[in-house]
N, C-alpha and C positions, 0 to 999 in steps of 0.2 A: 207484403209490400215488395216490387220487383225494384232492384238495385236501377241505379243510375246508368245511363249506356255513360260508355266512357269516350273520350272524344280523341280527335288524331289532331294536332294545330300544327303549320308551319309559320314561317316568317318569314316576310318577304323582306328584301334588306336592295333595294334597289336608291339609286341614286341619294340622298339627303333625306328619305321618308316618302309618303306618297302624298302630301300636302303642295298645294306650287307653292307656296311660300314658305317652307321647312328651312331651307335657307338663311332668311330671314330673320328668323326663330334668334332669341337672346340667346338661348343654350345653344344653336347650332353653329358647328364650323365650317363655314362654308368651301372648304377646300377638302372637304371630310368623304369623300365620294373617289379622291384620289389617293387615298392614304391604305396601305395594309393593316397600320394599326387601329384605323376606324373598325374596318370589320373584322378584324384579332375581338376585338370587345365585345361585337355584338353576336360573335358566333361562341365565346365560350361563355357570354352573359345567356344565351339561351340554350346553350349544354347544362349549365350549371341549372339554371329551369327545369329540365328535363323535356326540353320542347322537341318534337320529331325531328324536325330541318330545319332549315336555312335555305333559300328561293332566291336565285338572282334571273333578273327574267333580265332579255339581252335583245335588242337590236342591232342589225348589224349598217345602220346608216343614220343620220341624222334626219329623224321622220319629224320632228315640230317643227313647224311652217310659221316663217316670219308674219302672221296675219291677225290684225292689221299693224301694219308697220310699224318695228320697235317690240313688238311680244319677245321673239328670241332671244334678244338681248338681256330679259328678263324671265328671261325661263335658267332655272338648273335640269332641267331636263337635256342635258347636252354635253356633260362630261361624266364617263365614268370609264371602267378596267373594263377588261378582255375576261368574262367570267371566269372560263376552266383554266386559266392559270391564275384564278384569285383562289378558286376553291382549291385546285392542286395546294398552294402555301396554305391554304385555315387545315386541310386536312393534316397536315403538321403538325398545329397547335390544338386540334382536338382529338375525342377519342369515339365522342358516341353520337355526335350530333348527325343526322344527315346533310348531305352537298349536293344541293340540284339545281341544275341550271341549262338554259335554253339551247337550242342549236336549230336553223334552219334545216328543214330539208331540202329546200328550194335552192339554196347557195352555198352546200357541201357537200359529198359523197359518203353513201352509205358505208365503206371502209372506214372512211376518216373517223365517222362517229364511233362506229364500232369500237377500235380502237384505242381512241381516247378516253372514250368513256369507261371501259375494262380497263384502262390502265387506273386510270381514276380510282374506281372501284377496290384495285389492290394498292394502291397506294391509301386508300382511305381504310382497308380494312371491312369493305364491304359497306359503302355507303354514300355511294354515289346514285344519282338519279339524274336521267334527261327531260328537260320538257320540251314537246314536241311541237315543232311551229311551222307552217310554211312561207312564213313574210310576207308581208302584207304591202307596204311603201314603194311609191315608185324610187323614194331617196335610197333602198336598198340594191334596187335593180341598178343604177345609176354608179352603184361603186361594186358590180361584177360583169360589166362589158354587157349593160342590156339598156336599151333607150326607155320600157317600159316593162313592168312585171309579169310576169306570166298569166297567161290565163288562169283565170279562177277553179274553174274545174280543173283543168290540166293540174294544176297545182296541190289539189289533193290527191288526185291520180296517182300522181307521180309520190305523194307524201305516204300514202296507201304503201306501194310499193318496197318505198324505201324502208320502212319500217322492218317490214316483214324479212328485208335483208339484212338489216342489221341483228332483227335476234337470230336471222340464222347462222351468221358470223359467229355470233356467243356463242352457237353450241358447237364450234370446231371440234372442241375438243370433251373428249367424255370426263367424266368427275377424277375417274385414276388411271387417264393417259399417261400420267407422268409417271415413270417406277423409279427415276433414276438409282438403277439398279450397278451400281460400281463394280462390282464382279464379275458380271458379265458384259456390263458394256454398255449395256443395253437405258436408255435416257428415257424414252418412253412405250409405249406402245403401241406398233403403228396399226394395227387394226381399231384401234381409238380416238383416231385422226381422221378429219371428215373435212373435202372438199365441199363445200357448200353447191359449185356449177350452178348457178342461177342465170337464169337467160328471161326478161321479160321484155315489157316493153320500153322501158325506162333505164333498167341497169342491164348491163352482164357482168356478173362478179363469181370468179371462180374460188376464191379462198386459197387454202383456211386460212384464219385468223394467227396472226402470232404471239397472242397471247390466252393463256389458258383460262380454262371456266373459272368465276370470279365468285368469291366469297358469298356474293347474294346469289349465285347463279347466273344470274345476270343484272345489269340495273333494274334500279327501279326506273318504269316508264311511267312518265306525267305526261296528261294533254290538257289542252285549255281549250276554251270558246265552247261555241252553241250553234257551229256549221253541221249542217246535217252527215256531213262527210268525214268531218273532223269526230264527230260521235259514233259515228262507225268505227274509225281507228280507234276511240277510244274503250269502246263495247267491246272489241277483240283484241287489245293487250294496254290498256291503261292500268295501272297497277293503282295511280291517284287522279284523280282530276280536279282543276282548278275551274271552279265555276264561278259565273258573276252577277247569280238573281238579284236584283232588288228588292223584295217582297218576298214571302212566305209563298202566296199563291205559287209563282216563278219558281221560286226553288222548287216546291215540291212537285211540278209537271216537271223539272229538268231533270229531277232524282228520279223517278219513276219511269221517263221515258227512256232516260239512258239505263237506269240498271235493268230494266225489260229485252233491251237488245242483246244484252250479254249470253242470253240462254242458246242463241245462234250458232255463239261460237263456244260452246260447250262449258261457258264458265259461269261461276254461280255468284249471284249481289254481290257476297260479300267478297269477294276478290280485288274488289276494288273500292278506295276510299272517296268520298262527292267532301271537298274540301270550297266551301265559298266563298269568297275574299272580302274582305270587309276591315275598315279604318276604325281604330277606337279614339274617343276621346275620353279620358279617363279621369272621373274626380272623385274624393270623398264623400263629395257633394255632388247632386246635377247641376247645382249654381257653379260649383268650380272647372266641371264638366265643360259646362256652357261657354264659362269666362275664358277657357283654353281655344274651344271654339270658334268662338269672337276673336280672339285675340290673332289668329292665325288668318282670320281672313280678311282682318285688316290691313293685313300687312302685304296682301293681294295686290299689286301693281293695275291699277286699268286695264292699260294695252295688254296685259298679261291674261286678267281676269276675261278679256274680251274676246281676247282669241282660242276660249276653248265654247264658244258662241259660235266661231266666223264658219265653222264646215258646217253648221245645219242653218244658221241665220243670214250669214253674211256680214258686210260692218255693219258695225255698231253704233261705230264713234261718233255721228252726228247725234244721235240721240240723246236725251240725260241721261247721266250715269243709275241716278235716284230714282228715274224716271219709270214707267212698266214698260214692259215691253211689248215694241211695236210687232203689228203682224207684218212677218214677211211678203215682198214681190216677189221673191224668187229663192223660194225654199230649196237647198240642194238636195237634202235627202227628208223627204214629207212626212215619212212617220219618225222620226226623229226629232221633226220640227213642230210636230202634234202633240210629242208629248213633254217636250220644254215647254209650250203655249198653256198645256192641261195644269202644268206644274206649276207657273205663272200666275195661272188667272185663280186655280183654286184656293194658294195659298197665301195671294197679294203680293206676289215679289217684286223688286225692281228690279231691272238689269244686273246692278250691283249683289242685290243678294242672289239670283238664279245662277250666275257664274260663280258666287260663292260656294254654293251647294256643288257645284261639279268640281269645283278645285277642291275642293278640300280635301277628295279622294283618287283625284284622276277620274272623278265618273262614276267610284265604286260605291257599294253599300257604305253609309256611315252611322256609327251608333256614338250618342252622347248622354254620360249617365255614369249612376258609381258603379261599380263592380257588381253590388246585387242587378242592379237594369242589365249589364251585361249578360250576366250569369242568366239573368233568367230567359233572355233573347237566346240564347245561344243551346239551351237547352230547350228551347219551344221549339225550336230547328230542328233539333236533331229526336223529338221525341214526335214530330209530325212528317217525319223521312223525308227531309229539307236535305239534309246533311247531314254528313259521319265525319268531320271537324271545319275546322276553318283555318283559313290561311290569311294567318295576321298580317294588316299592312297598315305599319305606326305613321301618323302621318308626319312623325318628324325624331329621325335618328340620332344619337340611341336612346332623348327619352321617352320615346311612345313606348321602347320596349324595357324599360328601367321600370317604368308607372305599370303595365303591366306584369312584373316580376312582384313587384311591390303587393299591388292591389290585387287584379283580377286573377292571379293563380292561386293566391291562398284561398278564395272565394270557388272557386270552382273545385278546389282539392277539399273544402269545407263539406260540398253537396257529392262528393265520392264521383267527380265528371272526369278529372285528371289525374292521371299517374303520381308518385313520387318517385321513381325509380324508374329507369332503362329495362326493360326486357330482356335486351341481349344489346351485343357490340355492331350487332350490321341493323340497317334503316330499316329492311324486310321485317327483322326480327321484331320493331319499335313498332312498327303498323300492324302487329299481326297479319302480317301474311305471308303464305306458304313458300316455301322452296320451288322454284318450277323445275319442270322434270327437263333434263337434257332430251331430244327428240330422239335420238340414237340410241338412249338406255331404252326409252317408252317403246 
């Protein structure tokens, strides 16, 4: 009998949980998205787990659209911290957990990343990671001197690019540039020191870097989405990716077609970790499961629940709430709107419950069920090459990830799927994955 694969999980710890009504939530503080103490707790309550990371995805503009009027108001999706100086202070208070979090490439320069993120890295002690994004929202263009966002393609173009500047920045310096050598004088070695001179279309960036090679080598690189372009960057230096199938079928063509392009760029599947996102709802029972689930989406505001409706439907609000849903005059985006209608008619929904089902997750996979339902969801993934873990998104902080400390880890350490123990002290070492080679020694 072949042992269990073992699984990689993060957790994403963004605004109140990924529930729109988290907020809401009895146990929830709703000022809890402002606090360093909210996430002091949730980052050494999932150290103490032995969970890989910790995920703060970031935008950088106020992208929920007041639609139809009065949503925003009723959204928490609208206040929270400046990521890499939330993570700089948890990496303080932790020792093994990873720290990853988002950065455009669209509305920063390839130095700046560089940089911060190696500093990161040594201030964490090798456990820093980026995810890579090019911004999507015209509300981000609008607060960096641009009336409307960049072109789509231009946009991975340029994302393409900047990538590849930034690890070349990492490898300024070789592993034992430094000798500081007090007797002679001598601080480092400067045959060891390497201008990067990068001239392309997008950057010119001459280097080096002032800060030396970092405990993982270099960060760990995340990327997200299902853009054709975006899976190229990731096929050629994704260390993890955040994927967002809905289904088994999805996943397993997204796992397959991505780790098939990696052989291009001379790296082998397992180089990189296919991480799926998905919201738990967690009961001892699937009645209790259930009753969490109910519970949360009661507490759904209309104008709220309706405007994650208004970009494929439009309004709503003349309609009954209880009502099914009407077919669109004026679909915005058609297969999106085919497959809310599909969702609709096969299941009996009404308006009220088909915007419940998106809010619950922001959209994402959601499973409700005890820990074995989990368990065995999450291991049909991963043994039908779906995924090599998942990246938890509780839909309401910190008890989604309290209930799963409780419940679903003992359950999956039961069936030999999760760790009990850290590997090593850096995130590299926690994912198994290898050391990459400085380009200068190779």
């Amino acid at each position: 009998m072949t042992s269990p694969k073992q699984i990689s999980l993060g957790l994403s710890m963004r605004y109140l949980g990924y529930h729109a009504a988290a907020w809401r939530h009895p146990s929830a503080d709703p000022d809890a998205a402002s606090k360093f103490s909210h996430y002091k707790y949730i980052a050494q309550t999932a150290e103490a787990a032995k969970i890989d990371m910790v995920f703060l995805a970031d935008g950088i503009g106020l992208r929920t659209k007041d639609e139809p009027a009065g949503a925003l108001a009723r959204s928490h999706q609208t206040l929270e911290l400046e990521p890499l100086t939330l993570l700089s202070a948890l990496a303080a208070v932790t020792s093994h957990i990873g720290l990853v979090s988002t950065a455009s490439t669209t509305y920063n320069e390839p130095y700046h990343i560089a940089r911060k993120w190696a500093s990161l890295d040594h201030l964490s002690g090798g456990r820093a990671g980026w995810n890579i994004v090019t911004s999507w929202s015209e509300a981000e263009a609008w607060n960096f001197n641009r009336e409307e966002h960049m072109e789509y393609g231009l946009r991975y173009e340029r994302a393409a690019e900047f990538v590849e500047v930034v690890k070349g920045l990492w490898d300024s310096w070789e592993p034992d540039a430094p000798v500081h050598d007090k007797d002679t004088g001598i601080f480092f070695d400067p045959s060891k020191l390497h201008a990067l001179n990068h001239e392309g279309k997008h950057f010119k960036v001459k280097g080096p870097l002032t800060i030396k090679r970092t405990p993982q080598g270099r960060p760990i690189l995340v990327q997200a989405g299902a853009a054709q372009q975006g899976m190229e960057i990731a096929a050629r230096s994704a260390d993890v990716v955040y994927a967002a199938p809905l289904d088994m079928e999805a996943g397993r063509a997204y796992y397959a077609d991505l780790k098939s392009r990696m052989s291009q760029y001379g790296r082998a599947p397992d180089e990189m970790k296919i991480m799926p996102g998905i919201t738990l709802f967690i009961g001892r029972t699937r009645q209790e499961a259930q009753d969490q689930y109910d519970l949360l989406n009661s507490l759904v505001d209309p104008k709220l629940g309706l405007s994650y409706l208004y970009q494929q439907m439009g309004d709503l609000s003349a309609y009954p709430i209880d009502g099914p849903l009407p077919e669109p005059e004026n679909p915005r985006v058609k297969s999106m709107v085919k497959n809310l209608l599909t969702l609709a008619r096969r299941d009996n929904l009404s308006i009220r419950q088909l915007y419940g089902t998106i809010a619950a997750g922001f959209g994402g996979r959601t499973l409700v069920g005890t820990p074995a339902d989990i368990a065995d969801d999450m291991a049909a993934w991963v043994d039908a090459d779906a995924a090599d873990g998942f990246n938890l998104c509780p839909p309401v902080l910190p008890l989604g990830l309290d209930q799963t400390v409780e419940l679903l880890l003992p359950e999956l350490r039961r069936r030999g799927m999760f760790r009990t123990e850290y590997a090593g002290p850096t995130l590299r070492e926690n994912l198994g994955l290898a050391l990459p080679q400085n380009r200068y020694v190779a």
